[in-house]
PyMOL Python script that loads the backbone (N, CA, C, O; Angstrom):
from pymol import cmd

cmd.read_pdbstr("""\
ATOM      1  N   UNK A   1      -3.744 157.873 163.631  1.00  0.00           N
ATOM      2  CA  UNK A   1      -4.853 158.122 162.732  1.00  0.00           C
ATOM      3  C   UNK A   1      -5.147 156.830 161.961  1.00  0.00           C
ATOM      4  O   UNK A   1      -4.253 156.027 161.692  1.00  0.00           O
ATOM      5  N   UNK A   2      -6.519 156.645 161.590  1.00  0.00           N
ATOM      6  CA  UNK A   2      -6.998 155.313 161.401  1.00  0.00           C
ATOM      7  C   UNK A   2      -7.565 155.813 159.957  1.00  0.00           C
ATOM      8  O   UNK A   2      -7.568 156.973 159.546  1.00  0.00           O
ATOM      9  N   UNK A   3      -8.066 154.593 159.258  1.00  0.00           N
ATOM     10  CA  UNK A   3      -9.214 154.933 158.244  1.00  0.00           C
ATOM     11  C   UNK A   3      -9.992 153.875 157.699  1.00  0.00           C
ATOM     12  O   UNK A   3      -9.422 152.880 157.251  1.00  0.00           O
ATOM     13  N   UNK A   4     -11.531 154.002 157.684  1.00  0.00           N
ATOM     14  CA  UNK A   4     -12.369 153.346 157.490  1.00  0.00           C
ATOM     15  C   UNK A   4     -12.989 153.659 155.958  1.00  0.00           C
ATOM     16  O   UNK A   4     -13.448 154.719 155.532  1.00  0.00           O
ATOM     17  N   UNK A   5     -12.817 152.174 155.181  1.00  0.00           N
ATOM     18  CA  UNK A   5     -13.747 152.280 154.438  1.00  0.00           C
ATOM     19  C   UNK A   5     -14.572 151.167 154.211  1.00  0.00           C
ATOM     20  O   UNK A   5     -14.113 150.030 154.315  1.00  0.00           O
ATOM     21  N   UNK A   6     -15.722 151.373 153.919  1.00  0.00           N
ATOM     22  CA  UNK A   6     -16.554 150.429 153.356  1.00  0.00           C
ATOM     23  C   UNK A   6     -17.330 150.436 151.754  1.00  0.00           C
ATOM     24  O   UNK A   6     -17.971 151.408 151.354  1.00  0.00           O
ATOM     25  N   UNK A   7     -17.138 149.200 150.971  1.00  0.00           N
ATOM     26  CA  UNK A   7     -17.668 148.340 150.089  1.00  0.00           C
ATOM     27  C   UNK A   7     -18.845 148.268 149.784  1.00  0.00           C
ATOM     28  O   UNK A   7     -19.541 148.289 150.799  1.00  0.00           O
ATOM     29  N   UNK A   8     -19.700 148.156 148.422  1.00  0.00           N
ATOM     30  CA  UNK A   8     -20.913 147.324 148.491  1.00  0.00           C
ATOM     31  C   UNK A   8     -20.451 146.435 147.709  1.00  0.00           C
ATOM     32  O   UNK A   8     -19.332 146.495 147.200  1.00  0.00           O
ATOM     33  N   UNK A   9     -21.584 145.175 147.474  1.00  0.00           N
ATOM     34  CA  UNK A   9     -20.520 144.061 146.713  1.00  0.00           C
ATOM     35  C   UNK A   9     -19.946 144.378 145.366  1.00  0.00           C
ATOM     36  O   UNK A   9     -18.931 143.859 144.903  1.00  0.00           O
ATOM     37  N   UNK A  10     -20.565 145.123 144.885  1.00  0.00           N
ATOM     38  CA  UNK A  10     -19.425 145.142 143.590  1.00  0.00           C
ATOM     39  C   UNK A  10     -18.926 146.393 143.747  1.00  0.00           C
ATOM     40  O   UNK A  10     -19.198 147.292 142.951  1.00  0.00           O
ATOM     41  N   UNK A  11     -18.123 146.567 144.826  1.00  0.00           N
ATOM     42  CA  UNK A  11     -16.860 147.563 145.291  1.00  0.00           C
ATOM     43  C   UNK A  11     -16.439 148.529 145.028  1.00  0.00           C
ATOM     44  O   UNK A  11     -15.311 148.887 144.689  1.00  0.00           O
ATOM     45  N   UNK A  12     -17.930 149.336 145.267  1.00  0.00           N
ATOM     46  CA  UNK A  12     -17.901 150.833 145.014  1.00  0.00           C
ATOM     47  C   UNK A  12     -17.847 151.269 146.564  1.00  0.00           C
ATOM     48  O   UNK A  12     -18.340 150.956 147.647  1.00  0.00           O
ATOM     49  N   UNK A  13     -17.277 151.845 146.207  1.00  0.00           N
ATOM     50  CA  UNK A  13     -16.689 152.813 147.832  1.00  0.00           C
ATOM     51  C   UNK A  13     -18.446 153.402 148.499  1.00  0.00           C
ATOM     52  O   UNK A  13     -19.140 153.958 147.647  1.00  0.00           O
ATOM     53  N   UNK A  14     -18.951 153.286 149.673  1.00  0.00           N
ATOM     54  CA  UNK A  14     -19.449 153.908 150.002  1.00  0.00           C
ATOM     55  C   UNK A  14     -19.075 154.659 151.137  1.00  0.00           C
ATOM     56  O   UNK A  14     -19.421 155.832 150.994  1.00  0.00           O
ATOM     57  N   UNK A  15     -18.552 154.461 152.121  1.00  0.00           N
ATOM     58  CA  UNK A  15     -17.723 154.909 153.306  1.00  0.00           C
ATOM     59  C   UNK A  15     -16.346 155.214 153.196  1.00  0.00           C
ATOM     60  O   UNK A  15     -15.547 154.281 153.285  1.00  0.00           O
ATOM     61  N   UNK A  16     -15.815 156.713 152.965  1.00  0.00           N
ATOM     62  CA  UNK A  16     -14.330 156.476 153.183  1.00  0.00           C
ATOM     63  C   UNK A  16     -14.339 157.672 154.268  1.00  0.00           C
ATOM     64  O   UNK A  16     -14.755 158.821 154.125  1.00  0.00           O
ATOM     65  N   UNK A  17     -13.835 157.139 155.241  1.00  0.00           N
ATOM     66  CA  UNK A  17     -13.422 158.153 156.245  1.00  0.00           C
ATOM     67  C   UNK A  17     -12.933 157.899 157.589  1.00  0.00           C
ATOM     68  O   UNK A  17     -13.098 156.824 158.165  1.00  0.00           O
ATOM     69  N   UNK A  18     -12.249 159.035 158.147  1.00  0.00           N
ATOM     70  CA  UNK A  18     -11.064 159.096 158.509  1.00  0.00           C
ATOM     71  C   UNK A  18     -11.598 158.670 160.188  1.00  0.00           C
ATOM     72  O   UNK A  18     -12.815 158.813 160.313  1.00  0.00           O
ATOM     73  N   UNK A  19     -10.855 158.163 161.504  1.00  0.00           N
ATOM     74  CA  UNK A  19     -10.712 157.515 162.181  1.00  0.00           C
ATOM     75  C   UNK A  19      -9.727 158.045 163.282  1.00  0.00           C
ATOM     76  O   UNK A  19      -8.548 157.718 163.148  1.00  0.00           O
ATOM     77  N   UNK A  20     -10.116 158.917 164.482  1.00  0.00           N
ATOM     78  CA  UNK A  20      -9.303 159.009 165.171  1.00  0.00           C
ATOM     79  C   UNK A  20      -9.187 158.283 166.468  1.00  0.00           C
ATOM     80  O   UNK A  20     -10.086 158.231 167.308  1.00  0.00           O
ATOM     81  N   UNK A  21      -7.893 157.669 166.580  1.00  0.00           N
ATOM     82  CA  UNK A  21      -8.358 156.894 167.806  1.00  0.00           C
ATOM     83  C   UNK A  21      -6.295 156.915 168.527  1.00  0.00           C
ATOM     84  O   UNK A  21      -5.455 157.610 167.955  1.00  0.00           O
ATOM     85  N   UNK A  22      -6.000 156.183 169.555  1.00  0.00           N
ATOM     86  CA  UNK A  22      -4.835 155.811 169.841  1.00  0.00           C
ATOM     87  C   UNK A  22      -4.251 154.781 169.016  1.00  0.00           C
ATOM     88  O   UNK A  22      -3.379 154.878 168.153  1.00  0.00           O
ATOM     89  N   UNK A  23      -5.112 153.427 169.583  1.00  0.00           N
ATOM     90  CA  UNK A  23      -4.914 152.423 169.661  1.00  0.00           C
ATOM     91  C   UNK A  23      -5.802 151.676 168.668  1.00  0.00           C
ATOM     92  O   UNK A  23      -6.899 151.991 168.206  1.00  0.00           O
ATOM     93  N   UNK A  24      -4.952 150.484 168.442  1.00  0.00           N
ATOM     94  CA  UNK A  24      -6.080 149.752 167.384  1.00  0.00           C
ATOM     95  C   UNK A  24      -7.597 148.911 167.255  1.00  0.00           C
ATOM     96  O   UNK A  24      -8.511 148.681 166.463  1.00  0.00           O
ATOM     97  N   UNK A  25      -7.048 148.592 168.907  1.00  0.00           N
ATOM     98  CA  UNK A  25      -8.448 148.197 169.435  1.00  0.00           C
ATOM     99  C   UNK A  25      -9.809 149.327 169.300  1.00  0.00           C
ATOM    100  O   UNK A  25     -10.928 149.040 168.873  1.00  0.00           O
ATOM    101  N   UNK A  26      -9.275 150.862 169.868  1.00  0.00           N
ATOM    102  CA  UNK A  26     -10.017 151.934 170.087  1.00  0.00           C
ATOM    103  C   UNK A  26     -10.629 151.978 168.600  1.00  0.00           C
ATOM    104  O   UNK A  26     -11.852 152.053 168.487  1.00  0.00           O
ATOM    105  N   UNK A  27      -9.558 151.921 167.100  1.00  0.00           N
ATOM    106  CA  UNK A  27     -10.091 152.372 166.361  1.00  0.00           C
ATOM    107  C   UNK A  27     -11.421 151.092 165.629  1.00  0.00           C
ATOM    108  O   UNK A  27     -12.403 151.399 164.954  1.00  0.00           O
ATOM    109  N   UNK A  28     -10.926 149.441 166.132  1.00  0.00           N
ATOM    110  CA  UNK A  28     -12.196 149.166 165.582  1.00  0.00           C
ATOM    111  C   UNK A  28     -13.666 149.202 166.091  1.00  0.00           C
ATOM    112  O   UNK A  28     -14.683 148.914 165.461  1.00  0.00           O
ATOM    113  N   UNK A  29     -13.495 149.775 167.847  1.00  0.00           N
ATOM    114  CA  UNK A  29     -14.589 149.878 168.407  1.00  0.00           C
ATOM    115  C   UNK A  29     -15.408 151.534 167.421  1.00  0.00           C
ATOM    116  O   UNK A  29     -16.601 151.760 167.222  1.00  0.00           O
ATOM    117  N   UNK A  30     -14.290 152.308 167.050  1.00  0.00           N
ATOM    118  CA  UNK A  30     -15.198 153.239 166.252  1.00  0.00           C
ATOM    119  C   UNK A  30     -15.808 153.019 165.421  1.00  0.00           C
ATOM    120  O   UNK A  30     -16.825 153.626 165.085  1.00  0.00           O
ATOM    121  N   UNK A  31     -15.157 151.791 164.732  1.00  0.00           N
ATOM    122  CA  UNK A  31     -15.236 151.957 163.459  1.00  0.00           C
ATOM    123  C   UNK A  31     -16.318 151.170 163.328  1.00  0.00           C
ATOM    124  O   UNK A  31     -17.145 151.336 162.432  1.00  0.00           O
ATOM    125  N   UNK A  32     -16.406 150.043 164.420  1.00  0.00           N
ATOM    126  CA  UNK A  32     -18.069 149.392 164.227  1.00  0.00           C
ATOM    127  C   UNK A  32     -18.610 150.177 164.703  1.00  0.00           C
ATOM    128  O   UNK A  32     -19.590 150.279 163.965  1.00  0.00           O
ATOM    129  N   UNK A  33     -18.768 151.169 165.764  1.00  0.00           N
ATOM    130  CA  UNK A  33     -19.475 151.862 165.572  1.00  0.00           C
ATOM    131  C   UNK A  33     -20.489 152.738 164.530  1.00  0.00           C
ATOM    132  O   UNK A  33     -21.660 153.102 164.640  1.00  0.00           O
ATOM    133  N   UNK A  34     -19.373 152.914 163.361  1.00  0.00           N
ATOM    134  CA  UNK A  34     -19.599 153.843 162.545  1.00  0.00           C
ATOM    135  C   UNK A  34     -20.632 152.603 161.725  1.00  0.00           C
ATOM    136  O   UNK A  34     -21.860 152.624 161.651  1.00  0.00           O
ATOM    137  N   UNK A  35     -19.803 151.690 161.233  1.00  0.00           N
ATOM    138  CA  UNK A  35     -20.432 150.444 160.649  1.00  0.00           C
ATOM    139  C   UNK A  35     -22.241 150.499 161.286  1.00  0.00           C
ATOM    140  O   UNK A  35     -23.075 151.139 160.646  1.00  0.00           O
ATOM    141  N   UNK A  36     -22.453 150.090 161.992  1.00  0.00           N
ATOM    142  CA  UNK A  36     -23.775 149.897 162.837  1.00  0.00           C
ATOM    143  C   UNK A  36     -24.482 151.257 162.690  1.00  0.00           C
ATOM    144  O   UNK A  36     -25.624 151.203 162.234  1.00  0.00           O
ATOM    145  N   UNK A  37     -24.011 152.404 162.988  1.00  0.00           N
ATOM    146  CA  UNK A  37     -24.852 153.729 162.815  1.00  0.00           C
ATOM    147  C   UNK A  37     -25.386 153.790 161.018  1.00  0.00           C
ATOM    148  O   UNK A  37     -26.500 154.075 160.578  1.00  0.00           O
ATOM    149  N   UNK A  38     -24.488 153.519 160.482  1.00  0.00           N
ATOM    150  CA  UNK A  38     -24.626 153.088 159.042  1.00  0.00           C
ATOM    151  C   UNK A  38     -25.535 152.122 158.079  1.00  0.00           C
ATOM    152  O   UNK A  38     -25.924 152.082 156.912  1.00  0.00           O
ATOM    153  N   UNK A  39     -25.621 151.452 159.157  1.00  0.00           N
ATOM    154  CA  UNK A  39     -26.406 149.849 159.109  1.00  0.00           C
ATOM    155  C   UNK A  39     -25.245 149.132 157.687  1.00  0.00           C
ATOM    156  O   UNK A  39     -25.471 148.352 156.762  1.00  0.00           O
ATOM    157  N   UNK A  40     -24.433 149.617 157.982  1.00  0.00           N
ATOM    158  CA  UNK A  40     -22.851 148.365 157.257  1.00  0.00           C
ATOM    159  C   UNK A  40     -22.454 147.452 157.441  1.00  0.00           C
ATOM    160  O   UNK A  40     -21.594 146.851 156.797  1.00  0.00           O
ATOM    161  N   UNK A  41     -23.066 147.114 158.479  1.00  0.00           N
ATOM    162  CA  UNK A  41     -22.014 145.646 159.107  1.00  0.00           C
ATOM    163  C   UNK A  41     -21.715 144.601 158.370  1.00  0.00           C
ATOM    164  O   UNK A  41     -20.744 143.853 158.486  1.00  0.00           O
ATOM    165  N   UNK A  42     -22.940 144.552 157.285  1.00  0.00           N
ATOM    166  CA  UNK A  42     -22.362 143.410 156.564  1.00  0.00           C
ATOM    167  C   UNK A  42     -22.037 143.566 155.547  1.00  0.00           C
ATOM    168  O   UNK A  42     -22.413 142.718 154.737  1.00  0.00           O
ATOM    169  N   UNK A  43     -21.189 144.697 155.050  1.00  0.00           N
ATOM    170  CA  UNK A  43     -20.869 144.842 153.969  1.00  0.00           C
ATOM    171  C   UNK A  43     -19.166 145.097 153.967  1.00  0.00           C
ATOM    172  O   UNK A  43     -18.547 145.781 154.782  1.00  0.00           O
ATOM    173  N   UNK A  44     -18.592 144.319 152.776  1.00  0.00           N
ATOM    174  CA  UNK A  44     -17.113 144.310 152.748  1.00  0.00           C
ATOM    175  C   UNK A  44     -16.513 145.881 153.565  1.00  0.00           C
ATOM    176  O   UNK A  44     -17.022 147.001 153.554  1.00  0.00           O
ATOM    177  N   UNK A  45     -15.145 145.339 154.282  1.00  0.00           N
ATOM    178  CA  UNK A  45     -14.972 146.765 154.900  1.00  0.00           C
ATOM    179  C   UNK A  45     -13.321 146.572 154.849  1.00  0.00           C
ATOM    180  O   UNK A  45     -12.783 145.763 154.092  1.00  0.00           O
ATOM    181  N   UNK A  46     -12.654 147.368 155.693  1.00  0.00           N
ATOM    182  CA  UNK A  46     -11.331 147.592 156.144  1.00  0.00           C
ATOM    183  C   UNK A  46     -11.567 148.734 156.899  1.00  0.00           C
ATOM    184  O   UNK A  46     -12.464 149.577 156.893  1.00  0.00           O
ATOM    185  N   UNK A  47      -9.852 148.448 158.006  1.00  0.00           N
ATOM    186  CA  UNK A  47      -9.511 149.344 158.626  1.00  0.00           C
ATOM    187  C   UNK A  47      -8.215 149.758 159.319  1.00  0.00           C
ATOM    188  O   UNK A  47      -7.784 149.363 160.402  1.00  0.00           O
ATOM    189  N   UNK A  48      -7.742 150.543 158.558  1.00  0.00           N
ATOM    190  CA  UNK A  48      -6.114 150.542 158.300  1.00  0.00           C
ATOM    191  C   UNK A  48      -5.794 152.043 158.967  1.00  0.00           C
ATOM    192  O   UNK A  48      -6.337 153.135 158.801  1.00  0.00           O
ATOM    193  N   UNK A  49      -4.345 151.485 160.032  1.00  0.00           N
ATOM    194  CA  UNK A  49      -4.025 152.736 159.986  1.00  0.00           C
ATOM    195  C   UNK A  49      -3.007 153.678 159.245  1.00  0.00           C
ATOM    196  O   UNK A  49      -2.256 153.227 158.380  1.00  0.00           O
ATOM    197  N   UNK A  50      -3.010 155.040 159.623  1.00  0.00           N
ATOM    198  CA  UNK A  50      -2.313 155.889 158.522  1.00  0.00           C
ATOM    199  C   UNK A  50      -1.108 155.264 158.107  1.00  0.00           C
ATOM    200  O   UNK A  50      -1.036 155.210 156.879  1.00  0.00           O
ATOM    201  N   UNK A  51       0.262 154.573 158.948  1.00  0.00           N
ATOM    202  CA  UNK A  51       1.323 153.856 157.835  1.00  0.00           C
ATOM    203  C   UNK A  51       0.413 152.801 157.026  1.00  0.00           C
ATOM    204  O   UNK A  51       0.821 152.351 155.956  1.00  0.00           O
ATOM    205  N   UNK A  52      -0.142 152.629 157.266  1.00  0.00           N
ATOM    206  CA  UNK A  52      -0.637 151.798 155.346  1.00  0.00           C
ATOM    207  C   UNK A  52      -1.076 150.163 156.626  1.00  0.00           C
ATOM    208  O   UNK A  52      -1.838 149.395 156.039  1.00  0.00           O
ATOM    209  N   UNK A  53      -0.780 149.754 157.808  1.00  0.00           N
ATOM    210  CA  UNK A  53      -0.854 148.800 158.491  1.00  0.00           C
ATOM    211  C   UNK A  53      -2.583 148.362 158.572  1.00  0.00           C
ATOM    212  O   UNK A  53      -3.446 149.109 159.032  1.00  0.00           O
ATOM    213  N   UNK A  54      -2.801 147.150 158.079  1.00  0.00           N
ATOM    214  CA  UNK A  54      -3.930 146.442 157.951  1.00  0.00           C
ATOM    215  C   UNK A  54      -4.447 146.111 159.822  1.00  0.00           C
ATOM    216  O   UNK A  54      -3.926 145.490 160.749  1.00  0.00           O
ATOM    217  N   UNK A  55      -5.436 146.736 159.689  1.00  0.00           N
ATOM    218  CA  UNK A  55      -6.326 146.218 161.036  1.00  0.00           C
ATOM    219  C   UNK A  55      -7.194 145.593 161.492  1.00  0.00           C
ATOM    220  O   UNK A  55      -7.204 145.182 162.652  1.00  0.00           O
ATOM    221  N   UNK A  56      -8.334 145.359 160.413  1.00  0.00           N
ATOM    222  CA  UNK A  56      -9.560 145.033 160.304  1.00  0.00           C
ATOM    223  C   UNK A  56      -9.427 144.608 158.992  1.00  0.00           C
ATOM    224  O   UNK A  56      -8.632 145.200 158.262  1.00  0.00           O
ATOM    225  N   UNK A  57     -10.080 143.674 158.576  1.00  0.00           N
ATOM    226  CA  UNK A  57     -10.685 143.588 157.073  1.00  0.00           C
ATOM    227  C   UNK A  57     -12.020 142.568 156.771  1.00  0.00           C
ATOM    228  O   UNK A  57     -11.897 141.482 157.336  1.00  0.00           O
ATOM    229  N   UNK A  58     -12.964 142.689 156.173  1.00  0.00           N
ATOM    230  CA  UNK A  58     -13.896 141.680 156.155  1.00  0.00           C
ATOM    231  C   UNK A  58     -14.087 141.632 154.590  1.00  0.00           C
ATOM    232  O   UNK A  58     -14.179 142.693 153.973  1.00  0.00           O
ATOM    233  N   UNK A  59     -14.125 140.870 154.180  1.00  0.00           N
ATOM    234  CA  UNK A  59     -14.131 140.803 152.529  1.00  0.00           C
ATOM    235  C   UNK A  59     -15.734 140.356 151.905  1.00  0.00           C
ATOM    236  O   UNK A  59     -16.707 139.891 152.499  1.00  0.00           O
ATOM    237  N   UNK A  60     -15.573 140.643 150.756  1.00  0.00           N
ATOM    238  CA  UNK A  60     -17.338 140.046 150.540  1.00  0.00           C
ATOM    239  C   UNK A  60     -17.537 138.573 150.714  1.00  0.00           C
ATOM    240  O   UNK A  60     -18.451 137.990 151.298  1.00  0.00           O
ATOM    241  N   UNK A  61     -16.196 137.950 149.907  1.00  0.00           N
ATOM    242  CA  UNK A  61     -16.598 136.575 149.791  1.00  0.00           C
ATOM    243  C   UNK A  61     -16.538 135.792 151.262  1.00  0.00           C
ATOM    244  O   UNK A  61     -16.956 134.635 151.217  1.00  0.00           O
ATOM    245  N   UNK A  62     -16.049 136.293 152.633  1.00  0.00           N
ATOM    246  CA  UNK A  62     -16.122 136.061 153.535  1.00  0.00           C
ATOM    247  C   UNK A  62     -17.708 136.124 154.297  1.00  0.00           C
ATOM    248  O   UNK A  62     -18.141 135.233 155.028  1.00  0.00           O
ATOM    249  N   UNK A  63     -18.450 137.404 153.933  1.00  0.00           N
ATOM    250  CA  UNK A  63     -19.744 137.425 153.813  1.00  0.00           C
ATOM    251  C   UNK A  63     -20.988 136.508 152.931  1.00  0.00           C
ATOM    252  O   UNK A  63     -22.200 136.551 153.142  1.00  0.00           O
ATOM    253  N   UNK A  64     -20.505 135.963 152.245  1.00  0.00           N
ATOM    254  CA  UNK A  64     -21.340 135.367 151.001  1.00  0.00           C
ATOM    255  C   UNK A  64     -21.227 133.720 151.657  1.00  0.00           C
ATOM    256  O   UNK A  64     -22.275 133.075 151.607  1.00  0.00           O
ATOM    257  N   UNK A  65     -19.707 132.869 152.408  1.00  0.00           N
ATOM    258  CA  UNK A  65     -19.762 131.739 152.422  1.00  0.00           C
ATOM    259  C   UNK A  65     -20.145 131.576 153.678  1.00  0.00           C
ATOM    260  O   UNK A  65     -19.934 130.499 154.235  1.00  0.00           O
ATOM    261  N   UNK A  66     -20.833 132.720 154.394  1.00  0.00           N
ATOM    262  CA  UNK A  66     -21.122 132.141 155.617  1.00  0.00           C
ATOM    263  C   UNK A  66     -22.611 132.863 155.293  1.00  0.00           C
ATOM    264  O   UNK A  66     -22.994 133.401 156.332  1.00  0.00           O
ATOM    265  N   UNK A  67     -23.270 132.993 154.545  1.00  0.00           N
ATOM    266  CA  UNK A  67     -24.520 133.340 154.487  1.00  0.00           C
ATOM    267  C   UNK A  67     -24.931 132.003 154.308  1.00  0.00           C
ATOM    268  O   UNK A  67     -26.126 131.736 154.187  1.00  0.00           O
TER     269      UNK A  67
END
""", "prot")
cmd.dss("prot")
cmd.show_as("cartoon", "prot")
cmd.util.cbc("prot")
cmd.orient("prot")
């Protein structure tokens, strides 16, 4: 079990939800998925699975220095 959330820049939760997948690859293909159906992509995110293990992460200021 996976879990997705996403950020706006001043880091109010708009996306929190849950992620079923095997594998970690599987869960970030959902999870951009979910991102893109959302129109999120560019907004701070993560994607961690249930032991607490970091999978994904895109941060704002990672967004901001490549704008």
């Amino acid at each position: 079990m996976y879990h997705l959330t996403v950020y706006d820049q001043e880091g109010n939760k708009l996306v929190d939800e849950a992620i079923e997948a095997k594998t970690d690859d599987e869960a970030q293909k959902k999870g951009h998925a979910i991102l893109n159906e959302k129109e999120y992509r560019n907004h701070p995110f993560r994607i961690v699975h249930s032991a607490g293990r970091l999978v994904e992460f895109q941060s704002h200021k990672a967004k901001k220095a490549t704008s």
